[in-house]
N, C-alpha and C positions, 0 to 999 in steps of 0.2 A: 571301492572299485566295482563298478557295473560291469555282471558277465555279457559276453555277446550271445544271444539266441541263436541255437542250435543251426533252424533255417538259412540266418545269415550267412552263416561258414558256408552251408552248403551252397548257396548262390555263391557266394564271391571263387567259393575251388568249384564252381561248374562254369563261371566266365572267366576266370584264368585260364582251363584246361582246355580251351576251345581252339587253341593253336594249330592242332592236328587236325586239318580239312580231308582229307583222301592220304589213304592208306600209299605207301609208295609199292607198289605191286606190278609184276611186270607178268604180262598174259604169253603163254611157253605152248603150244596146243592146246590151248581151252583148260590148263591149267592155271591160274594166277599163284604165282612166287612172288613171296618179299624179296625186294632189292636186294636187301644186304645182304642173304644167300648167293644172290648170283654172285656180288662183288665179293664175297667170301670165296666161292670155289675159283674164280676168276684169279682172286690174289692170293692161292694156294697152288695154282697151277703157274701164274709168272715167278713165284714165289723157286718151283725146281726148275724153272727154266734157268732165274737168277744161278740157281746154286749149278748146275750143267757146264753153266759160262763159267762160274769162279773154278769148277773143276778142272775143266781141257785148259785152263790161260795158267792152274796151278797157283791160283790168287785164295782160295781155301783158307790155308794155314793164316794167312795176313787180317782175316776181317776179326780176329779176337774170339771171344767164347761163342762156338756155332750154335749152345741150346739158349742162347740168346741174340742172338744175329736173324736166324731164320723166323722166330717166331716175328721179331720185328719188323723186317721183312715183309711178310703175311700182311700184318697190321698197315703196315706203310702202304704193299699195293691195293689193299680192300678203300683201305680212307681215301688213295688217291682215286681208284676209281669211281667210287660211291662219290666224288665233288665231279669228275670229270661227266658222268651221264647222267647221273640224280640229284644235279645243285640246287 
């Protein structure tokens, strides 16, 4: 069995990893933020909105275990919105 030389590896994992052309970064006052911070605090803040709603309608109690529900939640709105402005 013939080893591969070192270099090879190195070419084929430097034109594999080449996928990633432009950073997804969003410019906030001559700041640049990664996306998925925003879409992070985005789906942290719809995230108590959700819970606000399930409180006043008194729907709470019904969605099953809440330190599993809310963090879901979170997850659900960051993904939806990271496909909705950064597809």
């Amino acid at each position: 069995m013939k080893m591969i030389p070192g270099s090879f590896v190195c070419f084929a994992a430097c034109l594999f990893l080449t996928a990633c052309g432009r950073a997804p970064a969003v410019n906030i006052i001559g700041s640049f933020l990664p996306a998925w911070m925003i879409c992070l605090t985005a789906g942290v803040i719809l995230a108590f909105v959700a819970r606000s709603i399930l409180v006043r309608y008194r729907l709470e109690t019904e969605v099953g275990p809440l330190a599993l529900f809310y963090p879901c939640a979170v997850t659900l709105m960051t993904c939806l919105l990271w496909l909705i402005f950064f597809h």
